[in-house]
N, CA, C and O atoms as CSV, one atom per row, in Angstrom:
chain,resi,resn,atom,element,x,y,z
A,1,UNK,N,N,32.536,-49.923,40.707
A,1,UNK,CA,C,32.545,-48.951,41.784
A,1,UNK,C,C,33.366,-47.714,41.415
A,1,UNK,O,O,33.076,-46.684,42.024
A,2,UNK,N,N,34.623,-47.645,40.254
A,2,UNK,CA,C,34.895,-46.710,39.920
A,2,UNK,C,C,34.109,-45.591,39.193
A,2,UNK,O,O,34.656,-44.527,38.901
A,3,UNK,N,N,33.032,-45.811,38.955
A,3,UNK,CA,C,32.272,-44.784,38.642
A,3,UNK,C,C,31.560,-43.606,39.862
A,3,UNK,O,O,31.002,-42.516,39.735
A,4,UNK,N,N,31.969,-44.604,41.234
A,4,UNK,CA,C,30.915,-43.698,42.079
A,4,UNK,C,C,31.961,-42.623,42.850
A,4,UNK,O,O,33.108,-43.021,43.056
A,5,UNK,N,N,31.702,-41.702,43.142
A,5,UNK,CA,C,32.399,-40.669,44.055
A,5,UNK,C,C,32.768,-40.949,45.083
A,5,UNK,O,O,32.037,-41.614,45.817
A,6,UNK,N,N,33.903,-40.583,45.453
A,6,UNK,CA,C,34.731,-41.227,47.039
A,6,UNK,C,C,33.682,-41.123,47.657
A,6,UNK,O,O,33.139,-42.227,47.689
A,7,UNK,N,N,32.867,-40.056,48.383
A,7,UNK,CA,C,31.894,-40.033,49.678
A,7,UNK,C,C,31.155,-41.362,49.479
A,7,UNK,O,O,31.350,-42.241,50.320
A,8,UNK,N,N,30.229,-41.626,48.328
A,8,UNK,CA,C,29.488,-42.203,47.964
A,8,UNK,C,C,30.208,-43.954,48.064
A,8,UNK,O,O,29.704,-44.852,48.738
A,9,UNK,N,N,31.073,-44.049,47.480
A,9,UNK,CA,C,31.743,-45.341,47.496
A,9,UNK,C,C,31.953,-45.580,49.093
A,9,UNK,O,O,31.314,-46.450,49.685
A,10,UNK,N,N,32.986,-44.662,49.802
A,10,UNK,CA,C,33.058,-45.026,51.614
A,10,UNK,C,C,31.806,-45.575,52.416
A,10,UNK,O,O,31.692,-46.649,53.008
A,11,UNK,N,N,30.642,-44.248,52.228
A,11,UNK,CA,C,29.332,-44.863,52.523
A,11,UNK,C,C,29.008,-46.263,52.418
A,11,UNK,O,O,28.442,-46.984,53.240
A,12,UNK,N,N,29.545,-46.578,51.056
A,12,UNK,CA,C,28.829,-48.015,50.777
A,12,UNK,C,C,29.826,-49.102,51.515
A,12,UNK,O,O,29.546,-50.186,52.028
A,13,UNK,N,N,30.847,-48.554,51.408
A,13,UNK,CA,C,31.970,-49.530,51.719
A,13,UNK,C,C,31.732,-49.406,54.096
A,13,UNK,O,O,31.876,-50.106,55.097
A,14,UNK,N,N,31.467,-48.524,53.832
A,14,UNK,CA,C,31.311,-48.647,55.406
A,14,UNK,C,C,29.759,-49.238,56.158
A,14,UNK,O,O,29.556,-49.442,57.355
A,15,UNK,N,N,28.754,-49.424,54.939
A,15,UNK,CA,C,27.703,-49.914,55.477
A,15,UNK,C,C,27.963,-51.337,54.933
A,15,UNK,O,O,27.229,-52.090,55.573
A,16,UNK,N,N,28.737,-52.080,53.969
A,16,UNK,CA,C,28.751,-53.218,54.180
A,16,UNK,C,C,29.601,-53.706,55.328
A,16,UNK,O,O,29.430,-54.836,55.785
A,17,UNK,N,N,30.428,-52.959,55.760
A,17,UNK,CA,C,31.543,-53.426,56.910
A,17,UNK,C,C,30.039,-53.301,58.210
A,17,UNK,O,O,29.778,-54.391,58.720
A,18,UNK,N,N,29.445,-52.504,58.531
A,18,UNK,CA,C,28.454,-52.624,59.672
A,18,UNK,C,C,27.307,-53.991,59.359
A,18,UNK,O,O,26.827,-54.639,60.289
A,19,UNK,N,N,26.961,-54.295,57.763
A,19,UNK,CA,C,26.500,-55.126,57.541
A,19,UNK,C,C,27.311,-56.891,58.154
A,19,UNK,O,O,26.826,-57.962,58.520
A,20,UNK,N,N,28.804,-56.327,57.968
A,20,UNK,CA,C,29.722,-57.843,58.333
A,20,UNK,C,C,29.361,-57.720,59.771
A,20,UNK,O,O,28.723,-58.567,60.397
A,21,UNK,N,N,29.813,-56.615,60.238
A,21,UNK,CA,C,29.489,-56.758,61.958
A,21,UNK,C,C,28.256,-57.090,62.740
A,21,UNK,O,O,28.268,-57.384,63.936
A,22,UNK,N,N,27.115,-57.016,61.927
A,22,UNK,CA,C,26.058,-57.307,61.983
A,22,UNK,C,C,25.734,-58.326,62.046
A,22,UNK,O,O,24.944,-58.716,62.906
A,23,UNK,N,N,26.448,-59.351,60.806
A,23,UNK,CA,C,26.245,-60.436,60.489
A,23,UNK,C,C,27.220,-61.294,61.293
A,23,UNK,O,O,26.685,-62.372,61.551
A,24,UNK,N,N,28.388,-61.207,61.753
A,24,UNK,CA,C,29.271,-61.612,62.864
A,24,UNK,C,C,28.171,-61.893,64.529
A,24,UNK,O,O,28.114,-62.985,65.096
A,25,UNK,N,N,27.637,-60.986,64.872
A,25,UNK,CA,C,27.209,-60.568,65.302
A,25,UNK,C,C,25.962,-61.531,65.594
A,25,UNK,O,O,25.900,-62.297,66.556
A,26,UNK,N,N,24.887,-61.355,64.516
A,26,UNK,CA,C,24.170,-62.588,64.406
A,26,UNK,C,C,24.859,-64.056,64.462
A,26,UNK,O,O,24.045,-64.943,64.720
A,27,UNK,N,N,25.772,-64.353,64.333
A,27,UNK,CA,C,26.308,-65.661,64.246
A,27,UNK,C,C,27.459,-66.264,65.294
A,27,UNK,O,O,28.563,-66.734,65.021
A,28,UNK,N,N,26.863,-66.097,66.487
A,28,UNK,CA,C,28.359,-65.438,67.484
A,28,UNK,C,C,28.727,-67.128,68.234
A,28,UNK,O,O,29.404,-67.456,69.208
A,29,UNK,N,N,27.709,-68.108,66.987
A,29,UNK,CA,C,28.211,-69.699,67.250
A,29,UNK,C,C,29.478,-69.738,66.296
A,29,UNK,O,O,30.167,-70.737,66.503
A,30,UNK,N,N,30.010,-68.801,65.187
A,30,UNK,CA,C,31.258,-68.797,64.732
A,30,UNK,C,C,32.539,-68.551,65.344
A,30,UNK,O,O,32.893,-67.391,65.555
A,31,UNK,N,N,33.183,-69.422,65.615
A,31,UNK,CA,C,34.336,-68.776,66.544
A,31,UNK,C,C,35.332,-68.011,65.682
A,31,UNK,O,O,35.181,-67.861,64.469
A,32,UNK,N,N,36.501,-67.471,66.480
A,32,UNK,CA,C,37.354,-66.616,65.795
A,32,UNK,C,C,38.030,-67.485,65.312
A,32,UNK,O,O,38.266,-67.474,64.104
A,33,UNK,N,N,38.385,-68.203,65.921
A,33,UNK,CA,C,39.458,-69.735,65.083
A,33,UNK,C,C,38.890,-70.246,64.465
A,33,UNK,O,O,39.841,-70.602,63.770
A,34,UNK,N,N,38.057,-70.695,63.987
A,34,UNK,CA,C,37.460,-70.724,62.599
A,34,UNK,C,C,37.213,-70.043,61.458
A,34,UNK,O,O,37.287,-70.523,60.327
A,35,UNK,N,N,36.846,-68.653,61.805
A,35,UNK,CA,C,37.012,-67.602,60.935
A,35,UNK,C,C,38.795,-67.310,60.349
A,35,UNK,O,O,39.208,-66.985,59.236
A,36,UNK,N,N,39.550,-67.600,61.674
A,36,UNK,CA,C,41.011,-67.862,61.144
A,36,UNK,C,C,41.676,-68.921,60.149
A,36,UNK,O,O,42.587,-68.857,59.323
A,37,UNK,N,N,40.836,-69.901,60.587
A,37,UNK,CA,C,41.044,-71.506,59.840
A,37,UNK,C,C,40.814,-71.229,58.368
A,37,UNK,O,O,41.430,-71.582,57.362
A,38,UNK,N,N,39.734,-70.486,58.559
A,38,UNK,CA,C,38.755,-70.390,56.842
A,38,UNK,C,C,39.269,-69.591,56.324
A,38,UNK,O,O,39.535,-69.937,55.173
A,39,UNK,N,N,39.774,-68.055,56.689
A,39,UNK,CA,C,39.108,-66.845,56.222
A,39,UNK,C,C,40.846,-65.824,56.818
A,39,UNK,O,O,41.139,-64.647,56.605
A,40,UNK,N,N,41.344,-66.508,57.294
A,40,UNK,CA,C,42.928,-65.503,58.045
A,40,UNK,C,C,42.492,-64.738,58.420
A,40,UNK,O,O,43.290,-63.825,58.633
A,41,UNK,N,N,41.156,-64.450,58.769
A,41,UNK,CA,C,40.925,-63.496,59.991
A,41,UNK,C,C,39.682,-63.239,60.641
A,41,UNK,O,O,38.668,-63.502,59.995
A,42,UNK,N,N,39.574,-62.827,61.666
A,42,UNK,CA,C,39.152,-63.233,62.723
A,42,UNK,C,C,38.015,-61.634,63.166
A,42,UNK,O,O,37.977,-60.745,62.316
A,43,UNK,N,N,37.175,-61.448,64.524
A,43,UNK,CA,C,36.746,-60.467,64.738
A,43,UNK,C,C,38.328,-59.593,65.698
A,43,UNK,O,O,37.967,-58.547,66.237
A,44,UNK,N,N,39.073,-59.751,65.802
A,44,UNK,CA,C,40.246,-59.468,66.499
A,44,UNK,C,C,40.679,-58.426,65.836
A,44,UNK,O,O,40.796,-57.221,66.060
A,45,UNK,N,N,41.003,-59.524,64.520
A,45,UNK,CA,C,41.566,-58.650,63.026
A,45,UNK,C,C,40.429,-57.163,63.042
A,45,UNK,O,O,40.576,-55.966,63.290
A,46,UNK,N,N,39.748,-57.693,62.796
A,46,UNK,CA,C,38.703,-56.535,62.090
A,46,UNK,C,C,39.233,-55.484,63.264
A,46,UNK,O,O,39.919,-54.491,63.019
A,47,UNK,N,N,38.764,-55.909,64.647
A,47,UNK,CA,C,39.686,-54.544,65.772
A,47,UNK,C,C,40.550,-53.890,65.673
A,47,UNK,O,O,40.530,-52.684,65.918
A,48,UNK,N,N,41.780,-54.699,65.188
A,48,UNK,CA,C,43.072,-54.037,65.165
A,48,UNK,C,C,42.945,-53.578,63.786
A,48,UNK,O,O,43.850,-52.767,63.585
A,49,UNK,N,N,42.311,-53.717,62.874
A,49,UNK,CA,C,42.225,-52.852,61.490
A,49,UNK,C,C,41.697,-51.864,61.412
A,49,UNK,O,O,42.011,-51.115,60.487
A,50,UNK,N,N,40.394,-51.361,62.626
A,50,UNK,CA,C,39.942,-50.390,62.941
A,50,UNK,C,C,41.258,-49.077,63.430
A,50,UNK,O,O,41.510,-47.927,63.071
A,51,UNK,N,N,41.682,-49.801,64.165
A,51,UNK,CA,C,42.881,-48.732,65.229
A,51,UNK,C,C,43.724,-48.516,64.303
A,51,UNK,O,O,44.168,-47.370,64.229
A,52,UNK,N,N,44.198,-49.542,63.322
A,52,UNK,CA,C,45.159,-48.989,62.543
A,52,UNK,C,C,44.855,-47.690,61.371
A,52,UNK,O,O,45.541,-46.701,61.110
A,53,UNK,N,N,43.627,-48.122,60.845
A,53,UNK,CA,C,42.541,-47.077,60.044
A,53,UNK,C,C,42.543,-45.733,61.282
A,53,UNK,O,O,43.040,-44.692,60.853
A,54,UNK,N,N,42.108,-45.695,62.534
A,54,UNK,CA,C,42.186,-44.312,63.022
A,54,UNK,C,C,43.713,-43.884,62.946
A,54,UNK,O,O,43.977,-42.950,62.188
A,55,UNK,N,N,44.756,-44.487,63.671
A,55,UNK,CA,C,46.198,-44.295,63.701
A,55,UNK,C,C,46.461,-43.713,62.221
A,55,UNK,O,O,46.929,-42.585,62.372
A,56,UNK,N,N,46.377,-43.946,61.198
A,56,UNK,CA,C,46.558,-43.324,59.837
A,56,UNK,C,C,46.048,-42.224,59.553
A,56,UNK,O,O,46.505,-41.367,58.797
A,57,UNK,N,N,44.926,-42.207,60.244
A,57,UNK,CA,C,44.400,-40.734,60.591
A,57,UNK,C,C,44.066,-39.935,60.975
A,57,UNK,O,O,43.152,-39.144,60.741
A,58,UNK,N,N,45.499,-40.152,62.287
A,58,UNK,CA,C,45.462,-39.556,63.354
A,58,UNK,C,C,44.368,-39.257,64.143
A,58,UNK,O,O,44.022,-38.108,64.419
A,59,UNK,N,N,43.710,-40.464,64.583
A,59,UNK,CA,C,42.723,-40.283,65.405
A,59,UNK,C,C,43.060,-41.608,66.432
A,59,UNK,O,O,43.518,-42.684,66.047
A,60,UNK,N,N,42.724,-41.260,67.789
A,60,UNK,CA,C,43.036,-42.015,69.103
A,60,UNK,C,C,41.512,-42.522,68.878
A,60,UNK,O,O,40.432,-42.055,68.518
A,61,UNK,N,N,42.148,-43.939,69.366
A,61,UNK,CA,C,40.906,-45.052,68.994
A,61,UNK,C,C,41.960,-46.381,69.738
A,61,UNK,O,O,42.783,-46.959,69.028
A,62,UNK,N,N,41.825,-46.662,70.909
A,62,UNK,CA,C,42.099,-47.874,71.339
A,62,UNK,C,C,41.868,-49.345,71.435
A,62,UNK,O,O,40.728,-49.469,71.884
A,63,UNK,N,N,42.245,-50.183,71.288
A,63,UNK,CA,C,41.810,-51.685,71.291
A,63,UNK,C,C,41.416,-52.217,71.414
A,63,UNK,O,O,41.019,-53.153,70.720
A,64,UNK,N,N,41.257,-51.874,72.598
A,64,UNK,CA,C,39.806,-52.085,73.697
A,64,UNK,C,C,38.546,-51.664,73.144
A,64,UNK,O,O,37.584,-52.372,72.845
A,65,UNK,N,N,38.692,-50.283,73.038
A,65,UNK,CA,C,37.492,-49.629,72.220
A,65,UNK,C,C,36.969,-50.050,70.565
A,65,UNK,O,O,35.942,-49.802,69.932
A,66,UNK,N,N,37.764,-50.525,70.367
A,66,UNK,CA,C,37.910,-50.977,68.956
A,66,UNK,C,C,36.984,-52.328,69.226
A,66,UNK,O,O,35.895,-52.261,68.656
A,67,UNK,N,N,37.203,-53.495,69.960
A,67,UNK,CA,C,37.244,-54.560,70.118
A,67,UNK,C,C,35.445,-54.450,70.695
A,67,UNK,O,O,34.513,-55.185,70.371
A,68,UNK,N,N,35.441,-53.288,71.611
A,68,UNK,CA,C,33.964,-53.269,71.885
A,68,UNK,C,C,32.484,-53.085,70.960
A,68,UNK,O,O,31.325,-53.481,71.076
A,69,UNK,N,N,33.293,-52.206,69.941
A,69,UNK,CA,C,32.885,-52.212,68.761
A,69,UNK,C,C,32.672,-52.996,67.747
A,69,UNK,O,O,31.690,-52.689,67.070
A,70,UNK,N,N,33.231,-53.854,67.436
A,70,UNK,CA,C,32.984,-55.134,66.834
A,70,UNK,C,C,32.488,-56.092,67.352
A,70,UNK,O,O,31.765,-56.723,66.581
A,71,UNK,N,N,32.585,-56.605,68.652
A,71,UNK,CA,C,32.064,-57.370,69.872
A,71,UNK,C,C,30.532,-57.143,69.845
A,71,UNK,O,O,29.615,-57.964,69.824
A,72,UNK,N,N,30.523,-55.327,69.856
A,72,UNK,CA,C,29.283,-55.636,70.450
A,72,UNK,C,C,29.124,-55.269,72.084
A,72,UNK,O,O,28.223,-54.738,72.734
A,73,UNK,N,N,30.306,-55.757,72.390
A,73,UNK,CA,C,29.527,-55.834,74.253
A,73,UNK,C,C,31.172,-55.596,74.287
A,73,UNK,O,O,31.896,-55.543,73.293
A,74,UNK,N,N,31.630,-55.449,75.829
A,74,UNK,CA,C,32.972,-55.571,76.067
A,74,UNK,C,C,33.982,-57.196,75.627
A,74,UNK,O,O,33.539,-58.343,75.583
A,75,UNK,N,N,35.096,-56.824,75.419
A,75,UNK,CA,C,35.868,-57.796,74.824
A,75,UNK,C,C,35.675,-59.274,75.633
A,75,UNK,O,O,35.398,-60.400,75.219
A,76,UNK,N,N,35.917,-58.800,76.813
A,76,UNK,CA,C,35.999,-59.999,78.330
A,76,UNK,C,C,34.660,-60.820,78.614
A,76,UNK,O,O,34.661,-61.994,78.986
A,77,UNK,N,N,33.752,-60.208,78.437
A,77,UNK,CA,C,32.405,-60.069,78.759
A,77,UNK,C,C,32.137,-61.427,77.003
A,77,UNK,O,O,31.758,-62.587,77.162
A,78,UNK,N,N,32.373,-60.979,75.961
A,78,UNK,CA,C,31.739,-61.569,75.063
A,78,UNK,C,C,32.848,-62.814,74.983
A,78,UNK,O,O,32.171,-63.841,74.954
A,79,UNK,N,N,34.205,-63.145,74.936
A,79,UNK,CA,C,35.281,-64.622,75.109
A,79,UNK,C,C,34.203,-65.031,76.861
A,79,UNK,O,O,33.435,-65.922,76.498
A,80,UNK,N,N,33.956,-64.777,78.199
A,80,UNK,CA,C,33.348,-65.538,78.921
A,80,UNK,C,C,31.670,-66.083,78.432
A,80,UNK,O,O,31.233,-67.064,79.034
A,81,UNK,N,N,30.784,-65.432,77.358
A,81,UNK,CA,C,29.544,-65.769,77.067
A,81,UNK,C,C,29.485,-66.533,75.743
A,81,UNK,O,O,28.550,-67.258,75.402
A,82,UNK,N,N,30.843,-66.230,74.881
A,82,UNK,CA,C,30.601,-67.151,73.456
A,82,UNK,C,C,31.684,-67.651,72.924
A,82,UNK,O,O,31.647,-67.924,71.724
A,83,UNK,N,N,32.795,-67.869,73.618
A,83,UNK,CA,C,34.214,-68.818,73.470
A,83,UNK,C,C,34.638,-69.254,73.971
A,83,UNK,O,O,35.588,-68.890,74.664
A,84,UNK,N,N,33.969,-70.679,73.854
A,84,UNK,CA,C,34.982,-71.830,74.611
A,84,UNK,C,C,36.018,-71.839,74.101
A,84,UNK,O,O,36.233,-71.308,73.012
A,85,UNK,N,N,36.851,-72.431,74.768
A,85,UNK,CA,C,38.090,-73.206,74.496
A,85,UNK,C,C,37.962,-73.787,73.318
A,85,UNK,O,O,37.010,-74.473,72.943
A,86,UNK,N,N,39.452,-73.363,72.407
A,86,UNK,CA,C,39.918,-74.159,71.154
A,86,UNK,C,C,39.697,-75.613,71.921
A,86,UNK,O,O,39.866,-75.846,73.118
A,87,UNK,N,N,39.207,-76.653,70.726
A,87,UNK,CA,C,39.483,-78.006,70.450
A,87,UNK,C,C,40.719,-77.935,69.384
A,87,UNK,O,O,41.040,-77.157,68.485
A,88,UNK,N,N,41.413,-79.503,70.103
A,88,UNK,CA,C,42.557,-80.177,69.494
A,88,UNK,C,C,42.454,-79.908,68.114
A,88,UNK,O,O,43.448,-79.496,67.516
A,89,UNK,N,N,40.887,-80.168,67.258
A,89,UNK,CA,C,40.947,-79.904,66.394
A,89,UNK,C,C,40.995,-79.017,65.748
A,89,UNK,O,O,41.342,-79.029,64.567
A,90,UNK,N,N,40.568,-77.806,66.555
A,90,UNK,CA,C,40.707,-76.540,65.549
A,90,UNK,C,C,41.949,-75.598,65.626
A,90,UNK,O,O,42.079,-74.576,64.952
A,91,UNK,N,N,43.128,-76.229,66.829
A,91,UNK,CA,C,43.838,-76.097,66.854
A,91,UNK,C,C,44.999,-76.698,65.786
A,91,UNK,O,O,46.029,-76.232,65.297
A,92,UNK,N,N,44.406,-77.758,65.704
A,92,UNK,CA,C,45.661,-78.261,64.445
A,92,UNK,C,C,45.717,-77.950,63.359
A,92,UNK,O,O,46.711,-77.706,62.673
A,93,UNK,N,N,44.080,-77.919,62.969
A,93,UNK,CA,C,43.448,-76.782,61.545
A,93,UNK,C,C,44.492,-75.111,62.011
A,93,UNK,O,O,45.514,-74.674,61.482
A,94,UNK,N,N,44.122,-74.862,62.536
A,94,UNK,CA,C,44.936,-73.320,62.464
A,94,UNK,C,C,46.573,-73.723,62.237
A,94,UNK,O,O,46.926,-73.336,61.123
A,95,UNK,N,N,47.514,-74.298,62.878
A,95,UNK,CA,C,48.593,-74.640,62.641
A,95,UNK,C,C,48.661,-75.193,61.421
A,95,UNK,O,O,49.629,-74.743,60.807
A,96,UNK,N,N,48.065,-75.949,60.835
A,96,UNK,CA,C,48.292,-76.420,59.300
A,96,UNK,C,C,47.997,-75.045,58.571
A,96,UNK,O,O,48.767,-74.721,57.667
A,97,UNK,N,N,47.136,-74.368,58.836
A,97,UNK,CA,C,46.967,-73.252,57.853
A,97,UNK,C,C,48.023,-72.170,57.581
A,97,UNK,O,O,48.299,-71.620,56.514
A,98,UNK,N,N,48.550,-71.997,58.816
A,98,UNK,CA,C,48.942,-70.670,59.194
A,98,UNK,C,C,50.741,-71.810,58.285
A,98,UNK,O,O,51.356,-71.050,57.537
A,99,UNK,N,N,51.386,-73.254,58.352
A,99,UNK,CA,C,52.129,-73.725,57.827
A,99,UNK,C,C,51.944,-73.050,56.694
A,99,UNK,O,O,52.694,-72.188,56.236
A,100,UNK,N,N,50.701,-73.538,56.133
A,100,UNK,CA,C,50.563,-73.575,54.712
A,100,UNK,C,C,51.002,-72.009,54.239
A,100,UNK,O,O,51.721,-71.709,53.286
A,101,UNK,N,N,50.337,-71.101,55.212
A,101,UNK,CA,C,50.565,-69.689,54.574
A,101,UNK,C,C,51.726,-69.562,54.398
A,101,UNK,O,O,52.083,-68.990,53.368
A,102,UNK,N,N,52.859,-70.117,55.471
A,102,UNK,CA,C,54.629,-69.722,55.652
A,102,UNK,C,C,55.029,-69.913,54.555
A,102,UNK,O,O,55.675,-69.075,53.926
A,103,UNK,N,N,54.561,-71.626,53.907
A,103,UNK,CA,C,55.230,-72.002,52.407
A,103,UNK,C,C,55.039,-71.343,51.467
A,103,UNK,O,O,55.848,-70.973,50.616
A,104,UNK,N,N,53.748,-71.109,51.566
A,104,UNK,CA,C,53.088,-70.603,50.314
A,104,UNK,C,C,54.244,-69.010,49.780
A,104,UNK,O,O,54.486,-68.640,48.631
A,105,UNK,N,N,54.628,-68.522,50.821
A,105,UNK,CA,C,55.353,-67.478,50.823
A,105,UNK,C,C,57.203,-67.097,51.068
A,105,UNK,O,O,57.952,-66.120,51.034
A,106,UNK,N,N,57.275,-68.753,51.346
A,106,UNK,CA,C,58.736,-69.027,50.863
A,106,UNK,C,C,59.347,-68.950,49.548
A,106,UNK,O,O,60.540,-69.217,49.404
């Protein structure tokens, strides 16, 4: 990719990110705690990485708005139509992981 020109590289780099959202999107039987379990992050993440990406460049872009954007639909609206409640189990999976990360970095 170092061969291609910033415009040209962003382009690409921003149509695979609409491609992830896409594909999130299509798959909305993936929960975020799983994507956390697997992957340390979540469609949440991707939100707050958006706001932080405008905040760097100085552009107002809120959380909410952020979150609708990746969602898809409003934030509230898509946790009442495609997130149940954590199970015990994927709760303990996230706590072992998120352990594992602490050590790993002790």
């Amino acid at each position: 990719m170092e061969q291609l020109d910033k415009q040209t590289r962003t382009e690409l780099e921003a149509a695979a990110f609409r491609r992830l959202l896409k594909h999130l999107d299509d798959n909305r039987d993936v929960q975020n705690i799983d994507l956390m379990i697997l992957a340390d992050f979540c469609r949440n993440c991707l939100s707050k990485w958006l706001v932080t990406a405008a905040e760097e460049r100085h552009v107002e872009l809120d959380l909410e708005s952020a979150r609708e954007h990746v969602y898809g639909m409003p934030y509230s609206e898509w946790k009442a139509h495609h997130q149940p409640p954590a199970t015990e189990e994927q709760l303990k999976a996230l706590e072992a992981r998120q352990k594992a990360r602490e050590n790993a970095s002790s």
